[in-house]
C-alpha positions as CSV (number, residue, x, y, z in Angstrom):
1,X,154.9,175.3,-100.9
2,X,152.1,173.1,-100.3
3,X,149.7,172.9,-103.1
4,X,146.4,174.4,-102.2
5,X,143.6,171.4,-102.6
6,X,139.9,169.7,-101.7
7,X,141.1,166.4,-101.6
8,X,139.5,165.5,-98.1
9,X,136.2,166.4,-100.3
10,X,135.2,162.8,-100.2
11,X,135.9,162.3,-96.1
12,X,134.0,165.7,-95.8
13,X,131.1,164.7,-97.5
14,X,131.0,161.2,-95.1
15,X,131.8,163.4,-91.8
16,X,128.7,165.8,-93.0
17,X,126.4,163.0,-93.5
18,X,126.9,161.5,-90.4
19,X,125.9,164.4,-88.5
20,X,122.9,164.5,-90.1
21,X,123.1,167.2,-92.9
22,X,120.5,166.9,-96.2
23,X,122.2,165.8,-99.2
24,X,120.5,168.6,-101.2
25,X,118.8,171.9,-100.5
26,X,115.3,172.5,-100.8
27,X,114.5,175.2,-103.0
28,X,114.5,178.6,-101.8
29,X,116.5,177.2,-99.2
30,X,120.6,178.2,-98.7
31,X,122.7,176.2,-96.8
32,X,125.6,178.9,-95.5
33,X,129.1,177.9,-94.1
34,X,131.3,179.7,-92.1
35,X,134.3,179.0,-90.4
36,X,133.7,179.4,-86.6
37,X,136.7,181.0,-85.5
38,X,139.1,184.2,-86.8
39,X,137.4,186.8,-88.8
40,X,134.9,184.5,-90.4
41,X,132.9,183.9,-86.9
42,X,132.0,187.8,-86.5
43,X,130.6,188.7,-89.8
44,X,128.6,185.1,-90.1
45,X,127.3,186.1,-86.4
46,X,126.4,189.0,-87.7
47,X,124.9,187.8,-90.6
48,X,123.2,185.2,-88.6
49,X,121.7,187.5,-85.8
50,X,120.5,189.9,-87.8
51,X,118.5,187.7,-90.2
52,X,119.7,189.9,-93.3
53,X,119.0,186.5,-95.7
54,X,115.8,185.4,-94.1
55,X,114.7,189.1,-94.8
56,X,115.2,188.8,-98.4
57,X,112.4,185.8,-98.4
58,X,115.0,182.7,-98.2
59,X,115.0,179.9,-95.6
60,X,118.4,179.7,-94.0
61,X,120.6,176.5,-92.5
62,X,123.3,177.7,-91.2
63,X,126.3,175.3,-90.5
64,X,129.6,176.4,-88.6
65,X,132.7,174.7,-89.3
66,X,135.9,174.2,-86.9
67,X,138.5,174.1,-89.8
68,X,139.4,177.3,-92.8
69,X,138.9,174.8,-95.4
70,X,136.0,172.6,-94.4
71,X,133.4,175.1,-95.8
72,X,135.2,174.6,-99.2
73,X,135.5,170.5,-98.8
74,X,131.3,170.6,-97.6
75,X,130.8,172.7,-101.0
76,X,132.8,170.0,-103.0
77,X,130.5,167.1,-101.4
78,X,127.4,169.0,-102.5
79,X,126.7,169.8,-98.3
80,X,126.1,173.5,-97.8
81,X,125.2,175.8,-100.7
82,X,127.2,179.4,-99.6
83,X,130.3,179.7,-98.4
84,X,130.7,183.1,-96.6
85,X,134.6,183.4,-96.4
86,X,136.3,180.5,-98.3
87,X,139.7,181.1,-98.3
88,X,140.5,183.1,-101.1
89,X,143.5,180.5,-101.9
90,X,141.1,177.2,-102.0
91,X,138.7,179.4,-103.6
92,X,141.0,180.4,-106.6
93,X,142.3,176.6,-106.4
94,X,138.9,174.5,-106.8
95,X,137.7,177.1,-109.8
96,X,140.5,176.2,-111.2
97,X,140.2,172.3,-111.3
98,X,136.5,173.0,-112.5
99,X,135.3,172.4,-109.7
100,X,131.3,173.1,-109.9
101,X,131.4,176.5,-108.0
102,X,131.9,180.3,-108.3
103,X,133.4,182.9,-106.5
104,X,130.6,185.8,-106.2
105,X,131.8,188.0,-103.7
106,X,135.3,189.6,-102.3
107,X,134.4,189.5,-98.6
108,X,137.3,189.6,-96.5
109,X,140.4,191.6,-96.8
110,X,144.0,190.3,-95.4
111,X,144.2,192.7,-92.8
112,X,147.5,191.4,-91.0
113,X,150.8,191.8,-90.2
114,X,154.1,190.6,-89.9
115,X,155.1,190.4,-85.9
116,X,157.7,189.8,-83.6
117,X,158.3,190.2,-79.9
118,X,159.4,193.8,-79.1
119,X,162.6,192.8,-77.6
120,X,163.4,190.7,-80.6
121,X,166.7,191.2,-82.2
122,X,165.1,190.9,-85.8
123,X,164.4,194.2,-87.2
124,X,163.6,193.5,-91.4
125,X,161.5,191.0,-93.1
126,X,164.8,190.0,-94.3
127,X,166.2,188.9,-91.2
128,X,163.4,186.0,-90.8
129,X,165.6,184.1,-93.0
130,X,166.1,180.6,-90.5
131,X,163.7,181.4,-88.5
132,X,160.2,180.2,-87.6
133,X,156.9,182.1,-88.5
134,X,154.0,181.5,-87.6
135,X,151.1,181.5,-89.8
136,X,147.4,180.0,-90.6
137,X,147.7,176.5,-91.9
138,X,148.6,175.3,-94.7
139,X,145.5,175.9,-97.5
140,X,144.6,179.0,-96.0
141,X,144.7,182.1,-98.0
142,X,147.0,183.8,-95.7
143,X,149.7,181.0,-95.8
144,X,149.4,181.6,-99.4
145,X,149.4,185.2,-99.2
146,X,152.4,185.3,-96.5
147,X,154.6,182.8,-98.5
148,X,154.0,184.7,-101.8
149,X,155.0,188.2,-99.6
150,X,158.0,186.5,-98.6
151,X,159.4,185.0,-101.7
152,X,158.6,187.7,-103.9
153,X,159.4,190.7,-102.0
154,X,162.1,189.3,-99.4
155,X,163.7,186.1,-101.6
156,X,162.7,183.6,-98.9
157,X,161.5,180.7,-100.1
158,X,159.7,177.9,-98.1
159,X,163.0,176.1,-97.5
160,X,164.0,178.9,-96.3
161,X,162.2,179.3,-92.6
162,X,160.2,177.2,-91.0
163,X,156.3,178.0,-91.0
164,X,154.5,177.0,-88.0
165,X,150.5,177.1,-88.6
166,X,148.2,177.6,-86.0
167,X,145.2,180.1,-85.1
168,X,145.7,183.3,-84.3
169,X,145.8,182.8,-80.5
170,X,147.7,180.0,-80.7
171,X,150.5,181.7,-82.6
172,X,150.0,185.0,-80.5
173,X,151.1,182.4,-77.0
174,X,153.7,180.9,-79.2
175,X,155.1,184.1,-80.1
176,X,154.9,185.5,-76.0
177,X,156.5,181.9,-75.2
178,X,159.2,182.2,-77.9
179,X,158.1,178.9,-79.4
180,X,158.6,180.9,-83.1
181,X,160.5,184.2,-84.1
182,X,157.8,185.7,-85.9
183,X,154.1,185.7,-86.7
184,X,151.5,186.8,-88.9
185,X,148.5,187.8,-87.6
186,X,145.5,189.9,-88.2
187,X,144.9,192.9,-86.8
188,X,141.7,192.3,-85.2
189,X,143.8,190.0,-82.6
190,X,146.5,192.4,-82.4
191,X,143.4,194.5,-81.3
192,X,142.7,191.9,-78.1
193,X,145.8,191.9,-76.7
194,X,146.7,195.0,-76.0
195,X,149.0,194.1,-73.1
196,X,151.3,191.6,-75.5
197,X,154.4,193.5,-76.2
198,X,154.9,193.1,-79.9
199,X,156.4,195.1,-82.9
200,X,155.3,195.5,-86.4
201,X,157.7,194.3,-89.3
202,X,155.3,194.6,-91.9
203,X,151.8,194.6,-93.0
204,X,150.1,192.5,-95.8
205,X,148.4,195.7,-97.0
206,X,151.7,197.4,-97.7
207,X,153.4,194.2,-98.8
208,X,150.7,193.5,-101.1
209,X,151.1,197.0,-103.0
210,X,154.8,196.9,-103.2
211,X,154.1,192.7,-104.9
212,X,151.5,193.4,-107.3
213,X,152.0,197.4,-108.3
214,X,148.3,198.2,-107.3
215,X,146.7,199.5,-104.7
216,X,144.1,196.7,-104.1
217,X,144.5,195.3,-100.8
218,X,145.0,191.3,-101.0
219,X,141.6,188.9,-100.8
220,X,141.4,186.9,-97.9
221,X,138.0,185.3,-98.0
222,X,135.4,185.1,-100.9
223,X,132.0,184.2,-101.2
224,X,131.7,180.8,-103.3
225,X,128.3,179.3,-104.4
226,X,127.7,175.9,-106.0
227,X,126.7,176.2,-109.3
228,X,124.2,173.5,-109.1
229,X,122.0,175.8,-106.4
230,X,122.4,178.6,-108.2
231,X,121.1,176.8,-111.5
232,X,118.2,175.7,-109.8
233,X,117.4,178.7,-107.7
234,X,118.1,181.5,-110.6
235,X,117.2,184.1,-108.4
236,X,118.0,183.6,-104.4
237,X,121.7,184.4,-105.4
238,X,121.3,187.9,-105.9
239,X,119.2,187.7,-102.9
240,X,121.9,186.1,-100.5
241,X,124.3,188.9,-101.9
242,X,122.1,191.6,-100.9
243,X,121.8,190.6,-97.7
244,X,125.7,190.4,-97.4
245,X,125.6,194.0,-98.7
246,X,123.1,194.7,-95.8
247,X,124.8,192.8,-93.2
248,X,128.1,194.9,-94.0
249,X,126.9,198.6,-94.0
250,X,125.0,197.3,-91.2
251,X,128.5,196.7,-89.5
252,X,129.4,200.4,-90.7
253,X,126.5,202.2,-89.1
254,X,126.2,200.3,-86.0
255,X,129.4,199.8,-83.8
256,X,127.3,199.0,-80.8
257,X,125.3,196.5,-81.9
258,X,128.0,194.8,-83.6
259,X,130.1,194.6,-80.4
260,X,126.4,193.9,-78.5
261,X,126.5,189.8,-80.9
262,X,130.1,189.7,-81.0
263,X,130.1,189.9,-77.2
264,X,127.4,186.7,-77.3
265,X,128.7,184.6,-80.4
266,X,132.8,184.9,-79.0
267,X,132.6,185.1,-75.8
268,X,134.2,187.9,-75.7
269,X,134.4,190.8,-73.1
270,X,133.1,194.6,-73.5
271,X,136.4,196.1,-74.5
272,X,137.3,192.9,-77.3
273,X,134.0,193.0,-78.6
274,X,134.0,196.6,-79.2
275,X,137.9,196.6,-80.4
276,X,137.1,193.9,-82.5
277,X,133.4,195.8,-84.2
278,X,136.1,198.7,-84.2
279,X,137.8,197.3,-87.5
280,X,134.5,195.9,-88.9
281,X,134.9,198.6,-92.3
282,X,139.0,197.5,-92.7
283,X,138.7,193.9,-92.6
284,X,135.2,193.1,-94.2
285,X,134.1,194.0,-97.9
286,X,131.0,192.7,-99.8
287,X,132.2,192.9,-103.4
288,X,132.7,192.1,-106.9
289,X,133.5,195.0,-109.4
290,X,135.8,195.3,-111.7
291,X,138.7,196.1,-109.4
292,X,138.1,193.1,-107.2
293,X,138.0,190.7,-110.3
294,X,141.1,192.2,-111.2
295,X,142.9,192.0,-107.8
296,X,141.7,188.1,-107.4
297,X,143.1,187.3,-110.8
298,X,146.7,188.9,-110.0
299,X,146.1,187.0,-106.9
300,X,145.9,184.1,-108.4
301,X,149.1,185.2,-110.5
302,X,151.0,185.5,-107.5
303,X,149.9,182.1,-105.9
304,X,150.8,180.4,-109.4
305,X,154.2,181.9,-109.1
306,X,154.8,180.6,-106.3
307,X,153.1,177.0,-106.5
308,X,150.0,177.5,-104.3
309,X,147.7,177.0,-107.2
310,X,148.5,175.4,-110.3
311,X,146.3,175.4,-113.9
312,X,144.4,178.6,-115.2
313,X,142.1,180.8,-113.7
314,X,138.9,180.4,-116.2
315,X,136.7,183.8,-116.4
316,X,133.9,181.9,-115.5
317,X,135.1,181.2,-112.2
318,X,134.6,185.1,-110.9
319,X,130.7,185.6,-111.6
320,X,129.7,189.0,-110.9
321,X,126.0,188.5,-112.1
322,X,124.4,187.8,-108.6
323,X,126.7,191.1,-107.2
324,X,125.3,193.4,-109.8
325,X,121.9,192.0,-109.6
326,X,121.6,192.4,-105.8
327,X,121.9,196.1,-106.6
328,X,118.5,196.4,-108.0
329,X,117.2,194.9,-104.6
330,X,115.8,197.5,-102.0
């Protein structure tokens, strides 16, 4: 499998500046990335509409991204500050290099699962042995997750099926056109189409349990700071994590008004927005306890065993101190 890596760090950086974005933040000032598309876009919409960081007394430049991994590449050329949702895999990756960043927060949870057309003639994760599935590309944490899932659990290594990468809709059409045998994809787009005849093989969730022997659903997304901003703003980190923790029990309480920005930042229609706000509390988490360190380093376990990452995971890499600091903020 393809090592996960930052090495377009140095073409990032070049891209970034030539849009126009500061070489270094001001203080008090967080630069956030998100990825603009999957399940990053609706809790950085969120996030974004509701102001949660500005109300903790921080200026905020937000800057979207069109690619999983760019947030991680504009963190390695010093561009944005926060990442909302690294991937999980990258994030676990560039720690591991010593790479100047930490991973503060658990915030998404792999919430997919395994798909094929309902008239398919597969009928076990097994049987997708020569075939081709579909899955995020390659760097993502869910390619890592899904090509740890198979090996492990099902003996299929990379050389044995094909992965196709792609978005979620992308796969989803692909799928519907018979392009590929098999996809993984979250549930929030199983949630939109509702009219795409499909049947479940497997979920990550229950794959996950049976890999590691816990009960610890798998990390998809992390939040990942740059060490140099957090050295020279000691105390807006546990700031920008209380206003994650805000942001998601605001997502909890408020199904509405969560379907009510979804609707405006994708595009999407009344019954997709509020399918989508529907699965807010399964797919989002704002965390870093014990538990969660625990799950990323067998995470990390897993994606060593199966050559995703490479190295060691240092302890210094999972920083809880702005997580439990954040809890003394009202």
């Amino acid at each position: 499998m393809k090592r996960i890596s930052v090495r377009g760090a140095v073409f990032a950086a070049t891209a970034l500046c030539a849009i126009g974005l500061p070489a270094s933040a001001r203080a008090e000032t967080v630069r956030i990335g998100y990825w603009s598309s999957g399940i990053s876009l609706g809790f950085g919409a969120v996030l974004e509409a509701g102001q949660f960081i500005e109300k903790e007394g921080l200026t905020t430049e937000y800057v979207k991204f069109p690619d999983v991994n760019a947030p991680t590449k504009a963190m390695a050329a010093g561009a944005i500050d926060f990442a909302i949702a690294a991937s999980a895999g990258t994030a676990l990756s560039v720690t591991a290099d010593g790479l100047p960043m930490s991973i503060v927060l658990a915030t998404q949870v792999a919430d997919l699962d395994f798909v094929v057309p309902a008239d398919s003639p597969i009928k076990t994760m097994a049987d997708l042995k020569g075939k081709k599935i579909g899955t995020s590309p390659a760097g993502s944490g869910t390619a890592a997750i899904a090509a740890a899932i198979l090996e492990t659990n099902h003996g299929l290594r990379p050389a044995d099926y094909q992965a196709v990468p792609g978005n979620d809709s992308r796969l989803a059409q692909f799928l519907v056109q018979k392009d590929i045998d098999a996809a993984a994809l979250r549930t929030v787009t199983l949630a939109l189409l509702p009219d795409v005849k499909l049947r479940r093989l497997g979920s990550f969730r229950e794959e996950w349990k049976r890999l590691t022997k816990q009960d610890a659903p798998p990390v998809l997304g992390v939040g990942l700071m740059r060490n140099a901003w957090m050295a020279q703003n000691p105390d807006a980190p546990a700031k920008v994590v209380a206003a994650m923790r805000k942001a998601y029990a605001f997502g909890q309480a408020d199904k509405a008004a969560v379907a009510k920005i979804l609707k405006g930042a994708a595009n999407l229609s009344d019954a997709d927005a509020a399918a989508y706000a529907g699965l807010w509390d399964g797919i989002y988490t704002v965390s870093l306890e014990p538990a969660d360190i625990a799950s990323l380093k067998r995470e990390f376990d897993v994606f060593k065993a199966v050559g995703a990452v490479q190295g060691s995971l240092p302890d210094t890499a999972l920083v809880p101190g702005p997580y439990e600091r954040s809890k003394t903020i009202p």
